[in-house]
N, C-alpha and C positions, 0 to 999 in steps of 0.2 A: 334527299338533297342531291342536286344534280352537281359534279364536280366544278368548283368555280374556275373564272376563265384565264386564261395565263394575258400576268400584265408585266408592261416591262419597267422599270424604272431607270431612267437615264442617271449614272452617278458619275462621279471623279475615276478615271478609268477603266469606264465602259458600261455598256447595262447591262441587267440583271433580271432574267425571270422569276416571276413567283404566284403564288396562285393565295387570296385572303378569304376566311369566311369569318363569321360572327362580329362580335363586338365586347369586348373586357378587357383583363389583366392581358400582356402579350404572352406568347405562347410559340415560339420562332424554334422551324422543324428545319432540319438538316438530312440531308438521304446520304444513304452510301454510294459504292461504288458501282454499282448494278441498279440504281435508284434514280430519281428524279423528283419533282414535286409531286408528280401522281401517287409516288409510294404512300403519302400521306392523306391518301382520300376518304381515307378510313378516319383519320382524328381530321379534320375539316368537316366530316360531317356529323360526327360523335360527340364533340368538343367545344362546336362552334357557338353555343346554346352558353357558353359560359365565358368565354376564351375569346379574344383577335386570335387566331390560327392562323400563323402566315407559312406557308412551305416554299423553301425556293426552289430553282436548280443553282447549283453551284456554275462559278466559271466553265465555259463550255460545255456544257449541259443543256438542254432547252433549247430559252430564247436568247439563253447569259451570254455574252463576250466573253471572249478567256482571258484570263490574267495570268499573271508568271505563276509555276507553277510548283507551291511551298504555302505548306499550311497559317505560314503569316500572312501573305496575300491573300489568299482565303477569305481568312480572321479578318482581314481587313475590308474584304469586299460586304463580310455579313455584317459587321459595324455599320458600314457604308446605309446598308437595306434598312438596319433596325432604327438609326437615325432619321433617314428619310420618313420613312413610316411611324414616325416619334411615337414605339412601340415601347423604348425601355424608359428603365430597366423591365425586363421580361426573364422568363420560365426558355431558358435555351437548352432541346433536345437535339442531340447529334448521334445519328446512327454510323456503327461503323466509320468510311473514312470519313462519314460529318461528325464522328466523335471526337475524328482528332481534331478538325477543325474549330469546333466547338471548346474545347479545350484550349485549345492556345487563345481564341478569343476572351474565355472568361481569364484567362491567365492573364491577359494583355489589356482587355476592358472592363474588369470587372465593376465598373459602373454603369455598364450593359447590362449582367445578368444577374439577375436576383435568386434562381436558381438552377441547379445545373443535373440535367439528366445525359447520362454515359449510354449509351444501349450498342451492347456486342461489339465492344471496341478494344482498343487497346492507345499504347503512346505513340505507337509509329515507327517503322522500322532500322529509323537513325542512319540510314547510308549517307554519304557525303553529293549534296546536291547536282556533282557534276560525273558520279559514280553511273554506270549503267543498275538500270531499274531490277531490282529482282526475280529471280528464276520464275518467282511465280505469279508475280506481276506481270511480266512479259510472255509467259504464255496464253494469261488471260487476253494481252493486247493483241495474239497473233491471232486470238479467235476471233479477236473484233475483226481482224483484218480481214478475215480469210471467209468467217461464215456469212449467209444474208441472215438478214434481221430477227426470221423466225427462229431459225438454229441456232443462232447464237443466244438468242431469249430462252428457248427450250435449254440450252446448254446451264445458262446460267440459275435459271428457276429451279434446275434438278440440285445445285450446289446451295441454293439459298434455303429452300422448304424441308421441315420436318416431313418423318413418314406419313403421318394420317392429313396430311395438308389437302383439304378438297378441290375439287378440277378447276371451279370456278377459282379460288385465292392463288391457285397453280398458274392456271391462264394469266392472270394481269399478272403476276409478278413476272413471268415470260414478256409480256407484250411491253412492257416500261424498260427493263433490260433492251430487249430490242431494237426501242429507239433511242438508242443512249450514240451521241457522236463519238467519231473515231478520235475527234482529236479531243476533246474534252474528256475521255476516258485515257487517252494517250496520258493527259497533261494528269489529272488525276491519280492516274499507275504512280506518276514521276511525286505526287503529294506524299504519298502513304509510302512508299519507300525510301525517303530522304527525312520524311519527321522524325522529331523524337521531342516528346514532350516534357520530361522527364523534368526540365527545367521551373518546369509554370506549375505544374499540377502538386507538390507539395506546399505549395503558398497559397492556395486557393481558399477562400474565406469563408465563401456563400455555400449553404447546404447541398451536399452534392450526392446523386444515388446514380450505381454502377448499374445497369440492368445483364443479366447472362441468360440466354437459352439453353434448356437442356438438350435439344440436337443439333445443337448450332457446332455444324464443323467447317467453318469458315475462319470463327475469331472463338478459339478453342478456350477452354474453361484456366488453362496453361500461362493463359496473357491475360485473363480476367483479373486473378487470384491477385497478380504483381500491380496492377492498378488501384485496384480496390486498398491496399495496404499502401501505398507511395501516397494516398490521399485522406489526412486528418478528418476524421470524424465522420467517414464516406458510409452508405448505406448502403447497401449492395439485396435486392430481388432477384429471384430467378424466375422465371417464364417456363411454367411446364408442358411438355408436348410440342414444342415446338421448333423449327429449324432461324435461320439467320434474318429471318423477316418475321419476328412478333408481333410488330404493328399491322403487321396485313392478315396475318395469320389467326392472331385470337386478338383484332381489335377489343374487343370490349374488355377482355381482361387488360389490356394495355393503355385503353384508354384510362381505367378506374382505378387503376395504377398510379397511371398521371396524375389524376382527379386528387388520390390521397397523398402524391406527395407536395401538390400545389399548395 
């Protein structure tokens, strides 16, 4: 299956890229910071056979328009998409900063998601919205700045992949990095360091499973543990062999993951 085409959809403050395959229950994918829709080429084409699999890019990402930049607007934007697309309620997976995102969304729509996948995330760093961004948030944004698109891809692919990660899952996890915008990644730095979710996620209703990598030193097993426990009834898998990108890395065990907790 050849990757489906990026479409935009016009909403209430601004549009929003996203890329649909199949036809079923919804199935609405969230990337991280290093991510985009493509990250998810892997469950679009694995998935789609059962599943609407819709991926977006988030605000400033892709083809999306930015929106203010706080995991409520966010939440709000992917409400915005899942409506349009009279997708829910749906199966919402958020990787990383699309965990947090995903999280304040089922916290805040929970008549959106019917069920809620966590993968390599955490609550969000909690600084106060008008605080400068984190030490290490901001050194990520100087590489945006400063390197072109291959380096800064190679940079980030080597922080995202486990050791036995093959050339091929190496390469696109590099090459999606790469084209990620400076300001959509600026705005994004500013998400994940001003959240804190801490508020939404012990009320959370709908069955919820945490997913952790065991080489993921991105979003450390440190910030998994406190998640998995702040959330009633949570389920929590671990993904072996692999680094901060499971879904690219051992698709099929990720996929069938999904499959059994759908």
């Amino acid at each position: 299956m050849s990757l489906p085409p990026l479409t935009t959809a016009e909403l209430p403050g601004g549009g929003l890229s996203f890329r649909k395959a199949g036809d079923g229950p919804g199935l609405f994918c969230l990337h991280g910071l290093g991510g985009g829709s493509k990250s998810w080429q892997r469950q679009l084409a694995g998935l789609s056979d059962s599943f609407t699999v819709v991926a977006w890019d988030c605000p400033g990402y892709g083809g999306s328009q930015r929106r203010a930049p706080t995991a409520q607007s966010y939440a709000d934007a992917a409400a915005q998409l899942i409506e349009h697309l009279g997708i829910g309620p749906c199966c919402v997976v958020g990787h990383s900063m699309g965990g947090i995102v995903a999280g304040r969304l089922a916290g805040t729509r929970p008549d959106l998601v019917s069920r809620l996948i966590l993968s390599c995330t955490f609550w969000g760093e909690g600084g106060a919205s008008d605080a400068p961004i984190g030490a290490g948030w901001a050194k990520r944004l100087e590489d945006r700045r400063t390197m072109d698109n291959d380096s800064f891809g190679l940079a980030r692919a080597t922080g995202m992949t486990g050791p036995d990660v093959d050339e091929e899952t190496f390469e696109t996890v590099a090459e999606i990095a790469g084209e990620i915008r400076l300001d959509g990644y600026e705005d994004a730095c500013r998400v994940l360091s001003s959240s804190d979710n801490r508020d939404v996620l012990p009320g959370l209703k709908m069955p919820v499973m945490v997913v952790d990598a065991e080489h993921d030193s991105v979003v450390r097993r440190d910030r998994i543990e406190p998640l998995v426990a702040m959330i009633p009834g949570c389920r929590k898998t671990t993904m072996p062999g692999v680094g901060h990108a499971p879904y690219i890395e051992d698709a099929e065990g990720y996929n069938a993951m999904l499959r059994a907790f759908v």
